[in-house]
Rosetta silent file (secondary structure, phi, psi, omega in degrees, C-alpha in Angstrom):
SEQUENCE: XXXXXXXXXXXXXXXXXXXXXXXXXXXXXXXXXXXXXXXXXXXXXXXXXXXXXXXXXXXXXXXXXXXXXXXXXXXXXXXXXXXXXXXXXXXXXXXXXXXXXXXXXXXXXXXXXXXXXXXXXXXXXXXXXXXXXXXXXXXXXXXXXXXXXXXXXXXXXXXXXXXXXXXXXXXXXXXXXXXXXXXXXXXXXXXXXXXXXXXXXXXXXXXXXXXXXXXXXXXXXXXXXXXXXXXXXXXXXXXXXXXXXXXXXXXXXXXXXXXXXXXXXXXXXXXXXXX
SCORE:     score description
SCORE:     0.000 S_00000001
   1 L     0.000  179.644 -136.192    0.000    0.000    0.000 S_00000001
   2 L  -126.029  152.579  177.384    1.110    3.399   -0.970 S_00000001
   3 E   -85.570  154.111  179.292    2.232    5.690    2.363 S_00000001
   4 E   -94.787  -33.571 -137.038   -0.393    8.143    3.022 S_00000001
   5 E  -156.257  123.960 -179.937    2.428    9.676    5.549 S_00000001
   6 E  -114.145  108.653  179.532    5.817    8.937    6.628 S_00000001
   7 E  -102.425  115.696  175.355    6.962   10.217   10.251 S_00000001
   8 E  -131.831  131.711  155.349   11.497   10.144   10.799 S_00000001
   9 E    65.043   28.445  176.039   12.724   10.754   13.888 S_00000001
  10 E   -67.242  138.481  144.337    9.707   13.174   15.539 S_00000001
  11 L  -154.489  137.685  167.747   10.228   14.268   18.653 S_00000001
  12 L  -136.525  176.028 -176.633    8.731   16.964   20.480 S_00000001
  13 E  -146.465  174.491 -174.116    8.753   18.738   23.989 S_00000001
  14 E  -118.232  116.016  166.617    7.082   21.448   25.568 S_00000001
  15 L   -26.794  138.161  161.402    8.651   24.631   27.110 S_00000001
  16 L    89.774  -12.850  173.870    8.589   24.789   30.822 S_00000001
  17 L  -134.966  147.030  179.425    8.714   20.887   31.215 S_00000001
  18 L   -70.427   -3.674 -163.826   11.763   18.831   31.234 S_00000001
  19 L  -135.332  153.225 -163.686   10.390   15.768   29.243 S_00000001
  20 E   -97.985  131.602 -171.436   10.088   14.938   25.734 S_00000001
  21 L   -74.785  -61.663  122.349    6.432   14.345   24.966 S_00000001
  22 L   -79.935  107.388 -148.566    7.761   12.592   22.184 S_00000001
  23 L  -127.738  119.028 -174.842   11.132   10.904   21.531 S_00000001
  24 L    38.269   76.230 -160.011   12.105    9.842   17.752 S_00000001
  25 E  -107.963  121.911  154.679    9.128    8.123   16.835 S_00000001
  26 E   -84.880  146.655 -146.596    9.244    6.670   13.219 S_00000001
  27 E   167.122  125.653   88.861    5.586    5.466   11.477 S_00000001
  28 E   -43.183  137.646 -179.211    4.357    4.916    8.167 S_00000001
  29 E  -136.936  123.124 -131.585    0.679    5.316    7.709 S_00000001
  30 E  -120.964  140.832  171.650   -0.790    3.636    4.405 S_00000001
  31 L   -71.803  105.086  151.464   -3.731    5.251    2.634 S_00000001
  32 L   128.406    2.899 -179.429   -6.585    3.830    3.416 S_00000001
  33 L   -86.478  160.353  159.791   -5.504    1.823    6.530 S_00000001
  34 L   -90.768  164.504 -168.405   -6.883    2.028   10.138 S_00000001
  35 L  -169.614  112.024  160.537   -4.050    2.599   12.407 S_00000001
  36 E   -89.809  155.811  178.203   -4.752    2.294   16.188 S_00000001
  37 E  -134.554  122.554  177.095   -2.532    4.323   18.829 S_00000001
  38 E  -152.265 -173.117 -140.161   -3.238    3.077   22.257 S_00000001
  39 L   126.477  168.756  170.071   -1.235    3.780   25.859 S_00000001
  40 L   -78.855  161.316 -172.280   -1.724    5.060   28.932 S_00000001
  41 L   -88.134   99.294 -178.657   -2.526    8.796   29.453 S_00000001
  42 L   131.290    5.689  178.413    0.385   10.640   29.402 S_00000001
  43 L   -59.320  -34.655  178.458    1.541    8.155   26.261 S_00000001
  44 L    72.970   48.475  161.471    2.164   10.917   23.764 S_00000001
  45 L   -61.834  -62.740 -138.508   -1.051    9.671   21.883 S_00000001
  46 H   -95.606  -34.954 -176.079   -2.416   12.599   21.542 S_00000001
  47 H   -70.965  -19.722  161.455    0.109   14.831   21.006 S_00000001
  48 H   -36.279  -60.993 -176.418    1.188   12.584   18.028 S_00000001
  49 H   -27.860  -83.645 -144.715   -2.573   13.434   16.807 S_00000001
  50 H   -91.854    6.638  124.458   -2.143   17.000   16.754 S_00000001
  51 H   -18.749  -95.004 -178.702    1.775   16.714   15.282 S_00000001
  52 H   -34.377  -41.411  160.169    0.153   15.126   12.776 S_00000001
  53 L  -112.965   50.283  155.271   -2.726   17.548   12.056 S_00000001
  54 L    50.296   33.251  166.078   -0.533   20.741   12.547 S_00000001
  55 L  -123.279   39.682  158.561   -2.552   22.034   16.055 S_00000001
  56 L   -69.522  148.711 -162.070    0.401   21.748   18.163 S_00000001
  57 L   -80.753  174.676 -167.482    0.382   24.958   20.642 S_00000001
  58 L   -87.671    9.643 -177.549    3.070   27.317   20.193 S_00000001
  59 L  -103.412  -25.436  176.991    4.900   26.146   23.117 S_00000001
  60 E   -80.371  169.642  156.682    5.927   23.172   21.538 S_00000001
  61 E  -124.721  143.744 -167.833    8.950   22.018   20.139 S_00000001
  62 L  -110.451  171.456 -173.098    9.384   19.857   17.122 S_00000001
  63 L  -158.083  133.383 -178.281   12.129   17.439   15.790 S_00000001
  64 L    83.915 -137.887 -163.530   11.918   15.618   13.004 S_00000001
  65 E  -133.199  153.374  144.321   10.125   14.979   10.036 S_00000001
  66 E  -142.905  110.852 -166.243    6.397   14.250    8.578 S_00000001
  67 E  -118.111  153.761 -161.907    6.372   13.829    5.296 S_00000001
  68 E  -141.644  124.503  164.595    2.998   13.402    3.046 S_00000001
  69 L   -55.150   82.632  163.197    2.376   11.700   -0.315 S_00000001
  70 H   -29.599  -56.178  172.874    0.962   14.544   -1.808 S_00000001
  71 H   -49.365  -44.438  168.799   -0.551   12.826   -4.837 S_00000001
  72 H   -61.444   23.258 -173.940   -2.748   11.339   -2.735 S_00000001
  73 L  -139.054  -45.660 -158.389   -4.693   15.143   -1.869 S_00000001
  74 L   -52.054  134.013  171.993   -3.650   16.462   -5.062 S_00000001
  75 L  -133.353  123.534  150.706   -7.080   17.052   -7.176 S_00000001
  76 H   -22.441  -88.375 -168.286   -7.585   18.456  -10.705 S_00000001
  77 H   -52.903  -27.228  175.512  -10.693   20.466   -9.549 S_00000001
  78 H  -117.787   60.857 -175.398   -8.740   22.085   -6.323 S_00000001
  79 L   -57.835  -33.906  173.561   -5.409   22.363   -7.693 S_00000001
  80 L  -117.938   32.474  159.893   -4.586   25.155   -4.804 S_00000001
  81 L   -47.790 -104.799  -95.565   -6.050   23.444   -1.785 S_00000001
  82 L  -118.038  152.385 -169.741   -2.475   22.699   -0.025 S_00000001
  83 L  -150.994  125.907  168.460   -0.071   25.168    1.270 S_00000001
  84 L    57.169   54.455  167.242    3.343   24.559    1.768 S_00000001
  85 L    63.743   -4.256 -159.661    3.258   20.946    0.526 S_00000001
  86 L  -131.966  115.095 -165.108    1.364   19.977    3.253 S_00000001
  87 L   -52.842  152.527 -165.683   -2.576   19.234    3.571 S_00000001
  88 L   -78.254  133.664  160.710   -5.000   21.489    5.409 S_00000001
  89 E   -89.491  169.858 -153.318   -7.030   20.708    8.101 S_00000001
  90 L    87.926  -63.718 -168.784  -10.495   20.845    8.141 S_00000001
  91 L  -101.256  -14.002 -159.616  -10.473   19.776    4.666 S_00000001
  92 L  -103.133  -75.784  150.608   -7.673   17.628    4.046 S_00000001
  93 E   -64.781  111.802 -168.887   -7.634   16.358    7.758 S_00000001
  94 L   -71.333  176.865  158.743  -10.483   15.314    9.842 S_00000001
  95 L  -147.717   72.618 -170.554  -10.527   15.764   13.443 S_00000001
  96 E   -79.780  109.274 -178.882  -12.369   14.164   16.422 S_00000001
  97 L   -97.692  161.922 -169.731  -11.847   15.351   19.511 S_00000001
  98 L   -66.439  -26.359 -176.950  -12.543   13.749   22.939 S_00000001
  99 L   -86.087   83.517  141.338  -15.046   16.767   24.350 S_00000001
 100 L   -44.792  -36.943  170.967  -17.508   17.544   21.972 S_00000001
 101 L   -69.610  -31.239  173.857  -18.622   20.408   24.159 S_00000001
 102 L   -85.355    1.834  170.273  -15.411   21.863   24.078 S_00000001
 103 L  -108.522  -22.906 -179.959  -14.938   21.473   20.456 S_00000001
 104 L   -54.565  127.465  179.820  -18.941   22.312   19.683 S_00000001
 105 L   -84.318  135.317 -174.319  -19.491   26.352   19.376 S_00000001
 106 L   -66.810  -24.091 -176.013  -22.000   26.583   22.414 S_00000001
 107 L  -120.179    4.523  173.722  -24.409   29.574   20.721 S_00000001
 108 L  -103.411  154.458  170.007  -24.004   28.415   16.670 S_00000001
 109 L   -63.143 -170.736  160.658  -27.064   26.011   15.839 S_00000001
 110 L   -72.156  -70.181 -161.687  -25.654   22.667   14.356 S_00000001
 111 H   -26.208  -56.271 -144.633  -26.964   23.411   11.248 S_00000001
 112 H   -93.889  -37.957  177.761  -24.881   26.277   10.989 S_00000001
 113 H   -93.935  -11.342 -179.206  -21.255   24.973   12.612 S_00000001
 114 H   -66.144  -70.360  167.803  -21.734   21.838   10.229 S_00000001
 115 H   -83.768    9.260  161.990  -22.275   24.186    7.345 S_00000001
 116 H   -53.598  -42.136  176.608  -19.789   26.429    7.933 S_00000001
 117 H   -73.965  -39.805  157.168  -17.128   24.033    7.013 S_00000001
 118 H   -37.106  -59.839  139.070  -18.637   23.231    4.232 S_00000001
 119 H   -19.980  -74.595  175.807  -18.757   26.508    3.227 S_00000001
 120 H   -66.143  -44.391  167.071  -15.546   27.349    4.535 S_00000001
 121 H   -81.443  -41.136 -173.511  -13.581   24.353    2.280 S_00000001
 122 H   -92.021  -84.872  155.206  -15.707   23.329   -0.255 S_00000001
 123 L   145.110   51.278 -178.105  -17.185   26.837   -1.216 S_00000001
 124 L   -81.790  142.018  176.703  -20.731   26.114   -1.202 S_00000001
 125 L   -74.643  167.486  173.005  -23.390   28.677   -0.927 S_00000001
 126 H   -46.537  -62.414 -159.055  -25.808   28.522    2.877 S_00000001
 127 H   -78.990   -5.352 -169.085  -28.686   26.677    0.896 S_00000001
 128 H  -115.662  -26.530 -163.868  -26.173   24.170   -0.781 S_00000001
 129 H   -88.626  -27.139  165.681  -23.668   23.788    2.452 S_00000001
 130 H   -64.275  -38.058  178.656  -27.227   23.188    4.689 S_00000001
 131 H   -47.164  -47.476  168.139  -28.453   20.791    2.195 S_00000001
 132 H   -51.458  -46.792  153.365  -25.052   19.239    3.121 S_00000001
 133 H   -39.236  -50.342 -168.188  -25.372   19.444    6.487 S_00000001
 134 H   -67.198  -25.372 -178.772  -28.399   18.097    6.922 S_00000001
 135 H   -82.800  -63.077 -150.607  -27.154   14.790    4.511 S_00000001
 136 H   -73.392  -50.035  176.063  -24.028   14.437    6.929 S_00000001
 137 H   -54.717  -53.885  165.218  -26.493   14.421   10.328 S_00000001
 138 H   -55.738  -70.709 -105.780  -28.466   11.226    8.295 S_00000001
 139 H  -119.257   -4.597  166.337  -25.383    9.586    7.812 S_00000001
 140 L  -114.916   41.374  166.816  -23.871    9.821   11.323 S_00000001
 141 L    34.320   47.200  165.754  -27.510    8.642   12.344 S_00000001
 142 L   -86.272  114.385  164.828  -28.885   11.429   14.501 S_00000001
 143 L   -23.550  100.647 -170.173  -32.441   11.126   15.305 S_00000001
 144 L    74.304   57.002  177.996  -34.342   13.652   13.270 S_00000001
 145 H   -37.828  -59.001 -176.610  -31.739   15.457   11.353 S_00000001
 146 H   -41.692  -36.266  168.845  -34.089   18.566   10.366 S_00000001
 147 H   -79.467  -24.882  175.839  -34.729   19.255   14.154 S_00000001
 148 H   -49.745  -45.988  165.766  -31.051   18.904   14.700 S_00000001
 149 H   -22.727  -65.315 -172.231  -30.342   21.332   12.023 S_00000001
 150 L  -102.035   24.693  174.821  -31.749   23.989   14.284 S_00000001
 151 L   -95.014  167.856 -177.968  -30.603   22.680   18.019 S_00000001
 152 L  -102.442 -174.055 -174.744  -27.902   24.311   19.772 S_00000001
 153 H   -75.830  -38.566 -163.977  -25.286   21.776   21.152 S_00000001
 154 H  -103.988   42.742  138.156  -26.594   21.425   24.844 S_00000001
 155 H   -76.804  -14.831 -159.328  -29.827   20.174   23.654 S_00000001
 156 L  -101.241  162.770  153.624  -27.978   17.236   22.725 S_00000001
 157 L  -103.132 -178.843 -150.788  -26.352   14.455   24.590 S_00000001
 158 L   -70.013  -34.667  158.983  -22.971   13.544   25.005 S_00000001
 159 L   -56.323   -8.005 -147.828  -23.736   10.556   22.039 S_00000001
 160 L  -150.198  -41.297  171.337  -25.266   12.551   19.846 S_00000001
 161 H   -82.487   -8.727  171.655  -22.982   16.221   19.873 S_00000001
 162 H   -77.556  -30.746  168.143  -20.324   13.541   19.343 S_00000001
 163 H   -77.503  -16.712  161.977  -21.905   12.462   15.867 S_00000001
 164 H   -52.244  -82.877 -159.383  -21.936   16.640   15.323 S_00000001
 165 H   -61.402    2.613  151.001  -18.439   16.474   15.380 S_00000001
 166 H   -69.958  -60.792  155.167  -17.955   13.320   13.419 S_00000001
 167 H   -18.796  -67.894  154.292  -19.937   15.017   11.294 S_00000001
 168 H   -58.747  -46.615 -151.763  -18.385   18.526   10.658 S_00000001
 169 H   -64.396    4.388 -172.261  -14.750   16.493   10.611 S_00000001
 170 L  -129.198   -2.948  159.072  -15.823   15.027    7.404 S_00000001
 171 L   -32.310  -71.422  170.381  -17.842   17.833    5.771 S_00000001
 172 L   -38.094  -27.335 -135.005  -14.852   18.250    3.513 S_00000001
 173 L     8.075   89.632  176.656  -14.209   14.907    2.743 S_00000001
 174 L   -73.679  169.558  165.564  -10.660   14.594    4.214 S_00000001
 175 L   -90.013  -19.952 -172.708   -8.647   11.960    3.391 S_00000001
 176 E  -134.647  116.551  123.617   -7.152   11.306    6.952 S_00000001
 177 E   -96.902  122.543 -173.950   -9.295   10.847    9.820 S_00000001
 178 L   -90.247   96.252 -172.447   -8.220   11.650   13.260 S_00000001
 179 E  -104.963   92.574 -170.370  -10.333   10.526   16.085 S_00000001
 180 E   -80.602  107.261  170.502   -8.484   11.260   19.247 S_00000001
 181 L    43.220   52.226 -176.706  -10.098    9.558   22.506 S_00000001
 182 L  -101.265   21.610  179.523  -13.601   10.228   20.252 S_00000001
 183 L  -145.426    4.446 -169.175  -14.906    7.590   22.697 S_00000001
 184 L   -85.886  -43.988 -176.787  -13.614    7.955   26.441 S_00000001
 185 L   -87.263    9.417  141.180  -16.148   10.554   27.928 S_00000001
 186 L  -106.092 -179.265 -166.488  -19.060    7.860   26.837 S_00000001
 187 L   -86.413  167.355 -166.773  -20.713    4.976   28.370 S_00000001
 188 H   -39.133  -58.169  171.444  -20.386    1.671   26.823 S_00000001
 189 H   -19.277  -74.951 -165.387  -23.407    1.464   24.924 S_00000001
 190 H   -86.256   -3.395  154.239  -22.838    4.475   22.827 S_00000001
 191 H   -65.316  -34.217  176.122  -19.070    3.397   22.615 S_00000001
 192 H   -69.013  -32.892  161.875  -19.815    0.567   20.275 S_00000001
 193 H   -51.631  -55.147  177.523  -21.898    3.002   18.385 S_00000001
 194 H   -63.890  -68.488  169.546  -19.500    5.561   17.555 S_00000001
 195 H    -7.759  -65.996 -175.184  -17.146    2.689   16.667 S_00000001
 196 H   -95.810   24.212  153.237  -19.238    1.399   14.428 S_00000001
 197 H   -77.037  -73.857 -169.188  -20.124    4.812   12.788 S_00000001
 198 H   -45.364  -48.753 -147.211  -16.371    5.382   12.356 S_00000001
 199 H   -81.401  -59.997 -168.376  -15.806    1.947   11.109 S_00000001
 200 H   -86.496  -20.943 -174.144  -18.591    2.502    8.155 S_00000001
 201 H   -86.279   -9.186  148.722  -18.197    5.865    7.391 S_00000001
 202 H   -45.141  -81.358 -155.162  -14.022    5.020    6.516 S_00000001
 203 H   -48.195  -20.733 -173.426  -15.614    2.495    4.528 S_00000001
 204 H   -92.423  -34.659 -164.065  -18.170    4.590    2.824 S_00000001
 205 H  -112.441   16.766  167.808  -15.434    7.652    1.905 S_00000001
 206 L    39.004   58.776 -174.624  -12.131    5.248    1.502 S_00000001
 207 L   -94.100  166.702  162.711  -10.525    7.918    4.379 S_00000001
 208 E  -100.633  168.025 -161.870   -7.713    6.585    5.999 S_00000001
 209 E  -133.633  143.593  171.040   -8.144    6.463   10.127 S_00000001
 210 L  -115.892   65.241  158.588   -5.615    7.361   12.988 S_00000001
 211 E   -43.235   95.596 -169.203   -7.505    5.895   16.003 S_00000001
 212 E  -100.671  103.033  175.976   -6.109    7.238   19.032 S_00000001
 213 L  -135.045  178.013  165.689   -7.665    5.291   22.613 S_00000001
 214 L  -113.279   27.903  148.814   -6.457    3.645   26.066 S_00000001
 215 L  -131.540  141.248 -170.541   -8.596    0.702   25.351 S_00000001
 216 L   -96.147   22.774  176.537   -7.056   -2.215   23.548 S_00000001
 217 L  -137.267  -13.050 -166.672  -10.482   -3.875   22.401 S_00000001
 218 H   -71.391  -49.758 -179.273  -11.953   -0.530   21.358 S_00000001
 219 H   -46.204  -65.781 -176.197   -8.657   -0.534   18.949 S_00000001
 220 H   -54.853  -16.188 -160.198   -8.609   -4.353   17.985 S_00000001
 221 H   -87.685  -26.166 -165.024  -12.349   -4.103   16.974 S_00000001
 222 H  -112.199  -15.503 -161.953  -11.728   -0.852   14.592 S_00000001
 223 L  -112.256  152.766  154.160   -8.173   -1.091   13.376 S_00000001
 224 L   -79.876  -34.173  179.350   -5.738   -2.958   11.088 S_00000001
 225 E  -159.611  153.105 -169.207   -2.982   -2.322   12.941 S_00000001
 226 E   -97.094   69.728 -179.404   -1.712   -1.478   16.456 S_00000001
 227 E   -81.347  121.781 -166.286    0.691    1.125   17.468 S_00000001
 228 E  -133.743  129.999 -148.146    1.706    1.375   21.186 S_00000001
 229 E   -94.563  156.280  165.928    3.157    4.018   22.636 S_00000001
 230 L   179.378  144.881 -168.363    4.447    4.439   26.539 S_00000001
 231 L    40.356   65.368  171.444    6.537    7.366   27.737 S_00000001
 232 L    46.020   41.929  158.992    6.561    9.099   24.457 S_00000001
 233 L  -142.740  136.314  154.041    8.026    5.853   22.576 S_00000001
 234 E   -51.870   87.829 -170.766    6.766    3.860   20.103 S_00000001
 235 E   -82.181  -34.329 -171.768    7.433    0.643   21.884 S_00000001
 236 E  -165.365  119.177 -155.804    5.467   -1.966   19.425 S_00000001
 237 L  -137.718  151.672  166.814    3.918   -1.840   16.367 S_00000001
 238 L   176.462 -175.038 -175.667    2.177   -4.722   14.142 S_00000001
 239 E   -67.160  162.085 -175.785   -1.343   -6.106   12.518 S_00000001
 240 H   -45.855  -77.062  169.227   -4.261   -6.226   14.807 S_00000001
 241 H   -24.090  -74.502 -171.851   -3.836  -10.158   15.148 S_00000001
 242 H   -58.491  -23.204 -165.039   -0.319  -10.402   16.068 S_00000001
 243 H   -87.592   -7.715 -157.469   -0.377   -7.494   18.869 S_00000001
 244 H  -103.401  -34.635 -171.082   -3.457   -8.913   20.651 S_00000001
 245 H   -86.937  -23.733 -167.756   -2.508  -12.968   20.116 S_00000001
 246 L  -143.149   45.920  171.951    1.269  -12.792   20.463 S_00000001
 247 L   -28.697  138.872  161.992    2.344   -9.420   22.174 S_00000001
 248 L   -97.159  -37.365 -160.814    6.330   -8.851   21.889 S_00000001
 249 L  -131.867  144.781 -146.873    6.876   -6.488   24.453 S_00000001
 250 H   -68.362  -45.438  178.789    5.739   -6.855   28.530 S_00000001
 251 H   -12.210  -82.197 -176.084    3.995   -2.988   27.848 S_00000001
 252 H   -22.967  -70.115 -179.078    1.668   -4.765   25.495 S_00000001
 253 H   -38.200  -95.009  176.564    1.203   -8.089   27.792 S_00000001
 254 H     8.260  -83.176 -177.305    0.418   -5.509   30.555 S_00000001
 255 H   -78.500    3.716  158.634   -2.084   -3.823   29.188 S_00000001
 256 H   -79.797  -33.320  176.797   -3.628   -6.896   27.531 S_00000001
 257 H   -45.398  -64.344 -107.696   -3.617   -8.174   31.443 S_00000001
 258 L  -129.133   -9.361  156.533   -4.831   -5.618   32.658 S_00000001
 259 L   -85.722  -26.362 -174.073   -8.370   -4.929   29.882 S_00000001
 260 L   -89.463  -18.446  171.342   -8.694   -8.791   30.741 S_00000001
 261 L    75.457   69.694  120.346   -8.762   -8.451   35.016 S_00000001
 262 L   -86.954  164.385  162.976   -5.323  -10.623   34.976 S_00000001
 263 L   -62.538  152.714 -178.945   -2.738  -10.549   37.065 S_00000001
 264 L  -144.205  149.393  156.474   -0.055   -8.100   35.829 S_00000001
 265 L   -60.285  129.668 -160.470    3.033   -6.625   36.855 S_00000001
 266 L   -65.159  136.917 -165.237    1.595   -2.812   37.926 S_00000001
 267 L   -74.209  128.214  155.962    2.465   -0.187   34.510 S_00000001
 268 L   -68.895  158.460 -147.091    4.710    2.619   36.037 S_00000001
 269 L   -84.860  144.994 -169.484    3.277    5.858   36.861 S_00000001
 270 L  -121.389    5.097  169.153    3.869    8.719   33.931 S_00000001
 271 L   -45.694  141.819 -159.979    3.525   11.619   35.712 S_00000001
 272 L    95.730  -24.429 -176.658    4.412   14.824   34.164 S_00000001
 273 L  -119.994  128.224 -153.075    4.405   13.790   30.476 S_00000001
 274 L   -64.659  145.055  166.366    2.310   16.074   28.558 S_00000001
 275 L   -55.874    0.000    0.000   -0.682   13.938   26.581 S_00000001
């Protein structure tokens, strides 16, 4: 498979803290693959995430490289979509964050922060980016799209402003979706939901997926392959099958113990290292 993405030698840190959030982390990421990220909190999951989609804060510092097969964004009809070689987000790059209320504008309808992206990337007029909206709310299977259209976010629940924001990240139709911890602030139920949202709507738009969680069944169930991180190192990386039936390294075992209620040797404590 063709890299969508190449990562050599990333590492970053944060002003003001002594520890590298990341340290030389190497990755290929194949167009059209799922690619789980799992760890402990404090793993350098997430900050991988937003490496990858260019929202690191201005406090960090970077090292290394991420380089992006460009052909695969390049389009005849948007010929000047990318700046500086490198794909945009919002349109290029999807984004799921763990908080929908903190990524959700609290006082824009739905209707209205959906088509705005639409809008904003594709360059659709209001009556063609709602019509869009309103198509994207069916397809991440919120009850009554039309009233949705015109709710504000904390009408909704926490299952349901989370399919908003599945929703806007793919307005655009990126090619790379990022769903960072898009399933840790819900209850079981509606974890298996979003899952299996994510899981068809890859499938429907041929996107490629970054799954970023701390649960190892959330991962095996959605992913092709397993990358697992601890103290800001890539520690183990391999197909879904091999990481969950034959771990190499006692991390893995660990945290296979330890989603199964085995005994385990207890994971040292990570305090201090930025997510």
């Amino acid at each position: 498979m063709t890299a969508l993405l190449s990562i050599r030698d990333l590492t970053v840190s944060y002003r003001g803290n002594g520890r590298e959030a990341l340290k030389n982390i190497n990755l290929d990421i194949a167009a059209g693959e799922r690619l789980a990220i799992i760890g402990e909190s404090g793993s350098g999951k997430s900050t991988l995430a937003l490496a990858i989609a260019g929202l690191l804060p201005a406090s960090a510092r970077i090292g290394g490289r991420i380089d992006w097969q460009m052909s695969e964004f390049r389009s005849p009809h948007q010929p000047s979509r990318l700046r500086n070689n490198t794909p945009l987000g919002g349109r290029d790059i999807g984004f799921v964050f763990q908080d929908p209320s903190a990524s959700l504008d609290p006082v824009m309808t739905i209707g209205k922060q959906i088509a705005e992206v639409a809008r904003t990337h594709l360059g659709l007029g209001w009556p063609q980016a709602y019509a869009k909206a309103r198509t994207l709310l069916d397809r991440v299977r919120l009850p009554d799209p039309d009233t949705a259209l015109r709710a504000f976010p904390h009408q909704l629940s926490g299952g349901q402003k989370q399919r908003v924001a599945i929703a806007a990240a793919i307005a655009a139709g990126p090619k790379l979706l990022i769903a960072d911890e898009a399933t840790s602030a819900l209850d079981t139920i509606v974890q298996a939901e979003i899952v299996s949202l994510i899981r068809k709507l890859v499938a429907e738009d041929g996107m490629t997926l970054l799954f970023i969680s701390h649960d190892i069944a959330l991962a095996a169930e959605l992913a092709d392959r397993i990358a697992v991180f601890r103290h800001g190192e890539l520690v183990e990386i391999g197909a879904t099958e091999q990481i969950i039936d034959a771990p190499r390294h006692p991390y893995t075992r660990a945290l296979l113990d330890a989603h199964l209620g085995l005994d385990a040797e207890p994971l040292l404590p990570q305090a201090g290292v930025p997510r």
